[in-house]
Kinemage of the C-alpha trace (Angstrom):
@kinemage 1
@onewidth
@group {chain A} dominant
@subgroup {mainchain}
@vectorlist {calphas} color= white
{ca unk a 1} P -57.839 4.723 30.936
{ca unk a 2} L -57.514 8.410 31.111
{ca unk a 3} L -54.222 10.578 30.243
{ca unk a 4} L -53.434 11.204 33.703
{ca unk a 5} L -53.971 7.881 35.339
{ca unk a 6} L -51.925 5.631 32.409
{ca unk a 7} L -48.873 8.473 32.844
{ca unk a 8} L -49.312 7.408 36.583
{ca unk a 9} L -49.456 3.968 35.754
{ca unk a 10} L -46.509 3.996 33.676
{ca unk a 11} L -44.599 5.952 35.722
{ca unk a 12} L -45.025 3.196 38.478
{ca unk a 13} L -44.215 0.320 36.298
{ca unk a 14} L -40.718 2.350 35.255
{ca unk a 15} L -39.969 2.348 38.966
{ca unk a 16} L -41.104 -1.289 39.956
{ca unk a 17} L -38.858 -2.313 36.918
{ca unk a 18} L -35.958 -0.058 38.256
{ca unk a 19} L -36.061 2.331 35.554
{ca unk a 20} L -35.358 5.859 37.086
{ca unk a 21} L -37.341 9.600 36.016
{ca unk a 22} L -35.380 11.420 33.798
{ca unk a 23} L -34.800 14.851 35.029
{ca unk a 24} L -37.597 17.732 33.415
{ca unk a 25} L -34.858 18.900 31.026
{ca unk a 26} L -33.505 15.760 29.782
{ca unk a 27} L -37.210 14.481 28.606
{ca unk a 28} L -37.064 17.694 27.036
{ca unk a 29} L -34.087 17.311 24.733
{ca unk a 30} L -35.560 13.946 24.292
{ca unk a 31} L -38.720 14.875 22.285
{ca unk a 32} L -36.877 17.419 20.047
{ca unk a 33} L -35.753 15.768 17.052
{ca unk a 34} L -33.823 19.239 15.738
{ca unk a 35} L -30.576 18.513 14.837
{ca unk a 36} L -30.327 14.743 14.992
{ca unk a 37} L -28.702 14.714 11.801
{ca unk a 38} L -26.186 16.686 12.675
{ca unk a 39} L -25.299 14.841 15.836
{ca unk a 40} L -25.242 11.269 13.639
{ca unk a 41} L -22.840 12.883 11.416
{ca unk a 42} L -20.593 14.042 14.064
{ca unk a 43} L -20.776 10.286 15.345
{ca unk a 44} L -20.231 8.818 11.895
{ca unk a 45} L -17.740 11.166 10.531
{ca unk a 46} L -14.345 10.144 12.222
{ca unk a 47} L -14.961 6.216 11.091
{ca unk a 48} L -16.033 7.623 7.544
{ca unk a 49} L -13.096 9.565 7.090
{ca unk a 50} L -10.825 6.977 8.323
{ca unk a 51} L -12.089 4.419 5.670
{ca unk a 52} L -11.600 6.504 3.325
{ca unk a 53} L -8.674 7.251 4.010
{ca unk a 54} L -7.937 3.777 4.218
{ca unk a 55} L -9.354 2.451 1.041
{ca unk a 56} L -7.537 6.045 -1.066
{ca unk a 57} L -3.658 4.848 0.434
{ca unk a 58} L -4.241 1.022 -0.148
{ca unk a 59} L -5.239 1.726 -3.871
{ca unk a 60} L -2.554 4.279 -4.255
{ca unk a 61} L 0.597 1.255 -2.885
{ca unk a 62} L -1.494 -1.058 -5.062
{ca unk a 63} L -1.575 0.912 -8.228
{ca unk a 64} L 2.223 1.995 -7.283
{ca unk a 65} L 3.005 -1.374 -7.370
{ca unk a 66} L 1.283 -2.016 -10.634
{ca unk a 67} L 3.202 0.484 -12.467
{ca unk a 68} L 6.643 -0.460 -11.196
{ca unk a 69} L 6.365 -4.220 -12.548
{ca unk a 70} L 4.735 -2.820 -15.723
{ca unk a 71} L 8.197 -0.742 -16.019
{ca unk a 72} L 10.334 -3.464 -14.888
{ca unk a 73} L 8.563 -5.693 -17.625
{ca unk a 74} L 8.910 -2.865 -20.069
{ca unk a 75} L 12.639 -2.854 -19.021
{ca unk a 76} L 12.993 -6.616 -19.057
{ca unk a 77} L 11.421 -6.657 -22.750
{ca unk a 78} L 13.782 -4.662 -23.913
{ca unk a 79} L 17.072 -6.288 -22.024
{ca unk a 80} L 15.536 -9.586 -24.058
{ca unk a 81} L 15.133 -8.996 -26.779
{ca unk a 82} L 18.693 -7.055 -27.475
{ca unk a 83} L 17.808 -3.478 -27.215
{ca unk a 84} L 19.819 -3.165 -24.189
{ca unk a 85} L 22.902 -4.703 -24.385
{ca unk a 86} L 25.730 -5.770 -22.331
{ca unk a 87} L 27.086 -2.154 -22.746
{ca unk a 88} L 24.233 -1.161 -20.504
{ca unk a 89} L 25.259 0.233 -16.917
{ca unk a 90} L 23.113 0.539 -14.183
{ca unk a 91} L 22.678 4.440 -14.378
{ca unk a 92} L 20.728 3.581 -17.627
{ca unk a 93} L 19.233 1.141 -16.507
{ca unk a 94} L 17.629 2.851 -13.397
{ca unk a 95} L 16.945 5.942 -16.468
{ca unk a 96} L 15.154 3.389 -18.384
{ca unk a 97} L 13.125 2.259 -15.400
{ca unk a 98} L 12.330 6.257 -14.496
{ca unk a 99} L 11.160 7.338 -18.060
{ca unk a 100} L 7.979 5.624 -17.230
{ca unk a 101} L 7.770 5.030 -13.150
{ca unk a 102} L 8.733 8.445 -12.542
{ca unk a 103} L 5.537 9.966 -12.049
{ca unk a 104} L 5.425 8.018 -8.578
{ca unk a 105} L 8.949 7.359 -7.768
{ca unk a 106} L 12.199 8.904 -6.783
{ca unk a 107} L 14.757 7.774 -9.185
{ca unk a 108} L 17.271 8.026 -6.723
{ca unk a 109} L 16.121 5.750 -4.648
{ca unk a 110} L 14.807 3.099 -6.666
{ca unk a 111} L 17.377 -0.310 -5.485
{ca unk a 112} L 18.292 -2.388 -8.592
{ca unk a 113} L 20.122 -5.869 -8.683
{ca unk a 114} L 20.305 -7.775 -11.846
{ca unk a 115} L 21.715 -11.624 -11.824
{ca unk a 116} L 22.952 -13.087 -15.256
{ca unk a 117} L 23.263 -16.871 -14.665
{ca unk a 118} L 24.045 -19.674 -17.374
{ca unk a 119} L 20.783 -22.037 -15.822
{ca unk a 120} L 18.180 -21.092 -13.941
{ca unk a 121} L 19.446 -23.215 -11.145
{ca unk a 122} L 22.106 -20.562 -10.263
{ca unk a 123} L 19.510 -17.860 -10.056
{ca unk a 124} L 19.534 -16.683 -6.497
{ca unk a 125} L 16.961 -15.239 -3.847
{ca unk a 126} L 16.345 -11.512 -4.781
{ca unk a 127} L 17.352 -9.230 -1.763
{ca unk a 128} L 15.079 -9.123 0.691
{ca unk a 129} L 14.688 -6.639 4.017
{ca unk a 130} L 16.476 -8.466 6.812
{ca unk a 131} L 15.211 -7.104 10.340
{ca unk a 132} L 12.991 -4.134 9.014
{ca unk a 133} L 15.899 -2.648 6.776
{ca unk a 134} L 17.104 -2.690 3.622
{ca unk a 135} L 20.511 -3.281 2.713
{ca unk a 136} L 21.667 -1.520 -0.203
{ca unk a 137} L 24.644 -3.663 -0.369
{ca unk a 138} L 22.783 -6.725 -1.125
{ca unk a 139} L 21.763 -5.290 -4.958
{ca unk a 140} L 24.345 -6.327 -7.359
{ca unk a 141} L 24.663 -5.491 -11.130
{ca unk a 142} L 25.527 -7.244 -14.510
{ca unk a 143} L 24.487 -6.734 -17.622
{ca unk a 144} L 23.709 -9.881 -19.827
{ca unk a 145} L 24.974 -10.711 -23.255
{ca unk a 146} L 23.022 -13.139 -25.509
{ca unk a 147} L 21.659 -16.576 -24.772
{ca unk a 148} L 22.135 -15.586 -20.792
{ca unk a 149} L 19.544 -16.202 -18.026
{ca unk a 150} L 18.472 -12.938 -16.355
{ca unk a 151} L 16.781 -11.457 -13.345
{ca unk a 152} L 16.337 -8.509 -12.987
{ca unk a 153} L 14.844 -6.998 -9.010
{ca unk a 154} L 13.580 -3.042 -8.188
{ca unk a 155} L 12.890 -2.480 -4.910
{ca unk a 156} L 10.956 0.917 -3.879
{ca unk a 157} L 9.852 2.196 -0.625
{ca unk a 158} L 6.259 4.103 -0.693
{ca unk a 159} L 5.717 5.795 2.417
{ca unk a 160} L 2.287 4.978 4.422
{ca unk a 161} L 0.424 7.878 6.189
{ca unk a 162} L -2.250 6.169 7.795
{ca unk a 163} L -1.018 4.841 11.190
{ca unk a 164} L -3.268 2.289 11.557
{ca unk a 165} L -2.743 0.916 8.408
{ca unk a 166} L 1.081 1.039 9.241
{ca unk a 167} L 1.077 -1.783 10.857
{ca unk a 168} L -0.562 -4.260 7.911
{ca unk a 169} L 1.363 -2.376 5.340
{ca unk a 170} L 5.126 -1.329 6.305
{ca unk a 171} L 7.720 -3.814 6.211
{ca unk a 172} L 10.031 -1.314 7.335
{ca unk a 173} L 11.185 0.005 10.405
{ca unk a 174} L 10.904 3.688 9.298
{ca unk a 175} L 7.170 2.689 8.385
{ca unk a 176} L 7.166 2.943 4.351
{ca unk a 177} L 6.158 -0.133 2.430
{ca unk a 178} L 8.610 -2.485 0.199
{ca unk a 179} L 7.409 -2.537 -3.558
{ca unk a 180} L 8.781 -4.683 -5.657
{ca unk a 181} L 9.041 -5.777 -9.160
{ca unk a 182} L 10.817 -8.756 -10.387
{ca unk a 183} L 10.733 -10.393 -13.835
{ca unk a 184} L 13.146 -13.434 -15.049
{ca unk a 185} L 13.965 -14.091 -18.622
{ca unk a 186} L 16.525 -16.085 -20.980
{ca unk a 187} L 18.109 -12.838 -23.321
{ca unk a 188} L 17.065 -13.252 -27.154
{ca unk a 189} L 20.677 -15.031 -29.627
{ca unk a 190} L 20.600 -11.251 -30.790
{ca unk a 191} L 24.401 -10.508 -32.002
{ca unk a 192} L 26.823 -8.209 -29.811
């Protein structure tokens, strides 16, 4: 079939099949391929950037989180095994805590409460949020003595950026996350 005669043909099965003509300069933008790149990265970009942003803040409250339990184990070890006695007060406890979470956290506003208990029975719930807030009243603190049964809960808010993510990661009403480290332990017979 010649050129002109299958365009003509073609043309007429596009309009039997409902398909309309494209105007002259549209069919011309069509067969330039200049640029397409370009445009696919201007399509892709805003979903690429948002994952990333996505997976960077999720690894940053995860590893967060990481290094406050590593510090309140740290902490714990030492409350344990003796090191820190029941001459410790909470000011030096929190300055324990911040000599190596500090990097990531604001001392000042790291929450501490710290239950000695004679069985592990009387060990209570450790403070939770209660209707998106935290309740700075609910942290109590006592240091243990020897041959005492201890638990020891920091609480930390880490702010989230991401909006989207907001709403998976905040348990807070002013958005920021709740990190938390708890350990439980039964202090060493070291002598006062």
């Amino acid at each position: 079939m010649p050129k002109t005669v299958q365009a003509d043909h073609n043309e007429a099965a596009r309009k039997r099949a409902g398909f309309f003509s494209a105007p002259k300069i549209v069919r011309r933008f069509a067969k330039d391929q200049e640029g397409v790149t370009a445009i696919e990265f201007a399509m892709l970009a805003m979903p690429f950037f948002m994952l990333l942003m996505a997976i960077v803040e999720t690894s940053l409250l995860f590893f967060a989180g990481q290094v406050l339990e590593s510090s309140v184990d740290e902490v714990g070890r030492k409350i344990r095994t003796g090191q820190l006695d029941q001459t410790l007060t909470e000011d030096q406890l929190r300055d324990e805590i911040c000599e190596s979470a500090a990097v990531l956290f604001d001392c000042d506003g790291l929450l501490i409460d710290m239950q000695v208990v004679a069985t592990y029975d009387e060990l209570g719930d450790a403070p939770k949020p209660e209707d998106g807030e935290i309740d700075p009243s609910d942290f109590k603190f006592e240091a243990a003595g020897p041959k005492q049964i201890v638990m020891l809960t920091v609480v930390a808010e880490w702010p989230v950026f991401t909006n989207y993510l907001q709403q998976y990661l905040s348990g807070l009403n002013n958005g920021n996350a709740v990190l938390t480290g708890i350990t439980a332990f039964k202090t060493e017979p070291y002598s006062s």
